[in-house]
N, C-alpha and C positions, 0 to 999 in steps of 0.2 A: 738423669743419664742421657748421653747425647745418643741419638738414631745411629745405626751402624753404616758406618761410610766409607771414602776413601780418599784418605789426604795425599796431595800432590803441588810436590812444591820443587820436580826436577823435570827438565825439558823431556829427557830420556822416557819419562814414565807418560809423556802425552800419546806415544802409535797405541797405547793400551786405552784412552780416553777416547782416541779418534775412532779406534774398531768397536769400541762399545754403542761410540753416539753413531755409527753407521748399521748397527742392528737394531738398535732400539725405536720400535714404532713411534714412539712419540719422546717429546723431551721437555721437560721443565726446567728454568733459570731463573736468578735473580743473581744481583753483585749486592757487592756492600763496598761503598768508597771515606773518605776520609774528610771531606769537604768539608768539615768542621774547624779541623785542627793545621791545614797546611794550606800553602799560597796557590797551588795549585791542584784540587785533587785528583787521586788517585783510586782506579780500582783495583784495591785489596783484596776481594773474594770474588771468585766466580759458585755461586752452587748448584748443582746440578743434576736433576730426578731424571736419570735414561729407564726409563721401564720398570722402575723401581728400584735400580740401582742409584744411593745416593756418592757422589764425587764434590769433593770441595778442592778447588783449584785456589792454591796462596798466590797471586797474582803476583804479590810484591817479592819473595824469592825469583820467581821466574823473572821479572824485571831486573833484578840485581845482577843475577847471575847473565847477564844479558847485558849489563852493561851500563841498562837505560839510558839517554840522558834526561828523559822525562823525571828522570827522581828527582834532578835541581832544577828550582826556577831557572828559565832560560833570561839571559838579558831582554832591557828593554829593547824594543825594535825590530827582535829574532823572530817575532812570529810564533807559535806555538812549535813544540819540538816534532821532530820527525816520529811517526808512527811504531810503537813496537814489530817486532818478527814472531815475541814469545810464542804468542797461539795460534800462528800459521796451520799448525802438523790440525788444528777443528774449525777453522776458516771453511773447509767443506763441508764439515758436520751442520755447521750452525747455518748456512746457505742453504741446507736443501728445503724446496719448497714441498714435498710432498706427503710431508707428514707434520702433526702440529706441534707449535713448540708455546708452551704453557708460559706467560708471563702475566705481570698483575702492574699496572702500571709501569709500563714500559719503557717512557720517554727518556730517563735521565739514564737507566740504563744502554738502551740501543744508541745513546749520544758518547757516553763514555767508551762503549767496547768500537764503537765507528772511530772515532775522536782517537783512540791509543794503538790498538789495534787493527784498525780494519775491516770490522769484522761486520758481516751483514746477517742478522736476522731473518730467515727465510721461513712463511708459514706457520708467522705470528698470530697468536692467540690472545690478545688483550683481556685479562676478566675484570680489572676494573671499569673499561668501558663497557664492557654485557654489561655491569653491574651502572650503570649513568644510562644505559640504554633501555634496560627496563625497570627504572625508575626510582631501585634502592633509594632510602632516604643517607641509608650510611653505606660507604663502596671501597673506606680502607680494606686492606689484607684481613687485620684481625675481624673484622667485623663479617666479614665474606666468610670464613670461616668455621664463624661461630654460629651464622644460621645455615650453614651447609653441613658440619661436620660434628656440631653441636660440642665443639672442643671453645675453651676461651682460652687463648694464647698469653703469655707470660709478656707482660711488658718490660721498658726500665733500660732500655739498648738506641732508645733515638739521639742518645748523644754519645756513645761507645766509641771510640779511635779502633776503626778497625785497623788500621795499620799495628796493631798492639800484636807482640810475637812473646810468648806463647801466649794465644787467644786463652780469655777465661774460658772455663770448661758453658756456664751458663751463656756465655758471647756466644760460641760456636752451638751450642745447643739452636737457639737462638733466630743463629741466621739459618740454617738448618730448615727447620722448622717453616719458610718462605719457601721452603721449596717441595715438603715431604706431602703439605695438605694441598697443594694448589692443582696437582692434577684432576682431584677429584672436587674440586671446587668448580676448574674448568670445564666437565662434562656435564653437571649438574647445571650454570647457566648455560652451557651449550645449548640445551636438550630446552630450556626456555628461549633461549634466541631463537630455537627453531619453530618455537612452537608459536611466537609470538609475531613472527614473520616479518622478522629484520636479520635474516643471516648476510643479505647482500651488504645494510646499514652497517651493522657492526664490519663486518672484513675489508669495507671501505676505510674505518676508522682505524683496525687492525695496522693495515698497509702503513698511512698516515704516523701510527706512533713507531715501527720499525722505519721509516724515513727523515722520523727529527735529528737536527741536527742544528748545531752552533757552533761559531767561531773560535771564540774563547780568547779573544786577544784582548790586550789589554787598551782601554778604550781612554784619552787623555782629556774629553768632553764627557767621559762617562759620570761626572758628577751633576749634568743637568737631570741625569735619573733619580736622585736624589730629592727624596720626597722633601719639601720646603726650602728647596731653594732656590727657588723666585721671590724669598721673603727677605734673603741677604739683601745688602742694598748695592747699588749696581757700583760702585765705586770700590766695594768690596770682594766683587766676583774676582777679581786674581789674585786674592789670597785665595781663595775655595779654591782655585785653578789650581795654584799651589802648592797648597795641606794635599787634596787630592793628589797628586803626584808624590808628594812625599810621603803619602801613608804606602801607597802603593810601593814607593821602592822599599820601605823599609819592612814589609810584610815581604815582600819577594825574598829580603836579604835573609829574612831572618827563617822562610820557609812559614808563615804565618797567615792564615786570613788578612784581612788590612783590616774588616772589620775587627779584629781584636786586636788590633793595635791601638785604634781611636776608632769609636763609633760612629754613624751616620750623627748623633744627633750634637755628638761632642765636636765635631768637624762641623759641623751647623753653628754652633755657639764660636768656635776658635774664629771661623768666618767673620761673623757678624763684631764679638769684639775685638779682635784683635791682639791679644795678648802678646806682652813681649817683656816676659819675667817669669822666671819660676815660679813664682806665689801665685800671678795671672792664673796662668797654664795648672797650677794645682787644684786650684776654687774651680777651677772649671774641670775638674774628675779627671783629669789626664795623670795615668796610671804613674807611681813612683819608679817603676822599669823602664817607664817610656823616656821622664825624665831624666833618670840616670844615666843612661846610654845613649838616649836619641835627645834627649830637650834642647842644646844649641842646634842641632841641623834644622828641632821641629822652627827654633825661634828664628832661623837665617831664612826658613821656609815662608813664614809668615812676614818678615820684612821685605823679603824680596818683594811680595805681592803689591805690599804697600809700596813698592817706589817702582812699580810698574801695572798700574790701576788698567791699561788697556790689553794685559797682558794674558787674555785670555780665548781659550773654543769659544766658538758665537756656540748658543745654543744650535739644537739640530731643527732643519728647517721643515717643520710638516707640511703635508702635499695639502694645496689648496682644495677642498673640498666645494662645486658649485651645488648651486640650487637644485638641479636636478639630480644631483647626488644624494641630496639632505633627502629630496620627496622619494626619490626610492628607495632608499634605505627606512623610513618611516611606514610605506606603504610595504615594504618586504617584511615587517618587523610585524606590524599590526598583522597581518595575513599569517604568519607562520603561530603565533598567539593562539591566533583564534582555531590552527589549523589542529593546533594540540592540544588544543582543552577540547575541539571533538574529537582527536580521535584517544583521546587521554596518554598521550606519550608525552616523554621530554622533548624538548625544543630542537635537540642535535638530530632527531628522527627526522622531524620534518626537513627541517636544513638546518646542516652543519655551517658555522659559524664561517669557515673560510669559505664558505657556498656563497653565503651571505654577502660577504664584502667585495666578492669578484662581481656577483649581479648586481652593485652598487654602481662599483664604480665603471666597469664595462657594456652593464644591460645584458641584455638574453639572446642576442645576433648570434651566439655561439654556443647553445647547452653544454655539448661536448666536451668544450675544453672548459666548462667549469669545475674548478676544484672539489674532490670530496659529493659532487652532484651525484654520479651514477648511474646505471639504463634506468631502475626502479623507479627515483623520482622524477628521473629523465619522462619516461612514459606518464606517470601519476600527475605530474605536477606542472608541466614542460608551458602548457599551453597556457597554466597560469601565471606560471614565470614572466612568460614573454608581456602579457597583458601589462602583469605590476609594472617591468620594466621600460613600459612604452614610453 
């Protein structure tokens, strides 16, 4: 039986959402999006703990009704579509910085509700980072839970379409559920972040995951990310040029991952031999829907490449890394090692990874504007920054 809530799926019903999250001392969030199943996802759920009031916000009504045009892929070229309005009436709620707002892994959601909405996280609480800060060996949600609340949560929903209307009764139970135990997950590592004397560490990294953020455009050299292909051989890279482009358009067209139109590895194979036959394209696992509907454009796709061999993105050009790069990055690496096996923390205590790479590649002339650094290590550590740096 699901926790007792409050479904909201009409604009009208949001001044009732907004006066709640403006009394409520604290607030807990999580979404649920769709990334599985469509070319672009979407967030479907908002869920919402204001003081013990739980709120489930159907994201995808209030976008309809709204007009979106985020609900269709936008053409090639358009850039990503223009920002929702829907959740304007809790743009204040979700901004205030003066009271805490419960999340567990926060990245991919504060990138979706920035990314759709607008919408900024204010007085972000990270407990998956408490939980990498003081050292958990396991820092999912369910795991957090279960040594805190001594509950073990119901799996079997990591691959659910939450875009699915009417949600299973066990789906909404579910995502629920991310939101009902996490405040009291959050004060319990609180009360160890304090006690372990990194509240400055963690609320640096806090800040860090409310500020991710991504483009989301669609990338026409995005296939050099593709694990093994620098094994194609070079005469054959505008076919992959290619296939790539045409997975993408026809995962756009059809509202589809591009990954389930043709896989990375099937796209690796098409690559390298070349097929130009139905029977080719079959032996090599290319889906009988893909051939039905799409297999002359995939086969016009893969010719084309072949009779334009130079027809492709240069790979992307990495920043020359020099010598004195290489030794302080070695000499920062060895030091930070040694610096947490004494003082027995994770590696991200001593310095955090984007710390690391700015005292690389810049050196230590400026603590201050190091990333993710901090007054703490700033004081602690500053003077041996500068040294490794020299």
């Amino acid at each position: 039986m699901s926790t007792p809530h409050r479904w909201i799926d009409r604009p009208d019903q949001l001044p009732e959402v907004a006066a709640a999250m403006a009394k409520a001392p604290w607030i807990a969030i999580d979404t649920e999006a769709n990334s599985m199943f469509v070319y672009r996802e979407r967030v479907c759920l908002v869920q919402l703990n204001l003081a013990g009031e739980i709120w489930v916000i159907d994201t995808l009504a209030l976008l309809t009704s709204e007009g979106w045009p985020g609900l269709v892929p936008m053409p090639v070229g358009s850039g990503a579509p223009p920002r929702s309005t829907a959740l304007d009436p809790l743009a204040a709620g979700f901004a205030r910085t003066d009271r805490t707002l419960w999340i567990h892994g926060g990245e991919y959601d504060a990138v979706l509700l920035r990314r759709d909405f607008g919408l900024t996280l204010g007085g972000l609480w990270d407990t998956q980072q408490a939980g990498q800060f003081l050292g958990f060996e396991k820092t999912n949600y369910g795991a957090l839970v279960e040594r805190v609340c001594q509950i073990v949560l119901p799996k079997g929903h990591a691959q659910y379409d939450w875009a699915t209307r009417p949600l299973a009764s066990d789906a909404l139970a579910y995502a629920i559920d991310d939101v009902v135990h996490l405040p009291r997950v959050g004060e319990e590592l609180r009360a160890a972040i304090i006690a372990a004397e990194l509240v400055e560490e963690h609320a640096i990294a806090s800040t860090a995951v409310a500020a991710t953020s991504t483009e989301g455009v669609f990338d026409p050299a995005g296939f050099w990310r593709i694990k093994g292909v620098r094994e194609v051989p070079r005469d054959h890279l505008s076919v992959m040029a290619h296939l790539y482009l045409w997975r993408d358009g026809v995962g756009r067209a059809l509202d589809k991952p591009p990954g389930r139109v043709v896989n990375n590895e099937q796209l690796l194979a098409l690559a390298r031999q070349v097929p130009l036959s139905f029977q080719q394209l079959k032996r090599l696992g290319v889906k009988s829907w893909v051939l039905t509907d799409h297999g002359e454009s995939l086969i016009t796709a893969i010719r084309t490449g072949t009779e334009q061999p130079t027809a492709h993105p240069e790979p992307p050009r990495h920043r020359e890394v020099d010598e004195a790069e290489e030794k302080r990055e070695d000499r920062l690496k060895d030091w930070r090692r040694g610096e947490a096996e004494k003082r027995q923390v994770p590696l991200q205590v001593v310095l955090p990874a984007k710390s690391l790479d700015h005292l690389k590649r810049h050196g230590a002339g400026d603590l201050a504007g190091v990333p993710q650094l901090g007054p703490k290590r700033t004081e602690r550590y500053g003077a041996k920054l500068v040294d490794l740096c020299r």
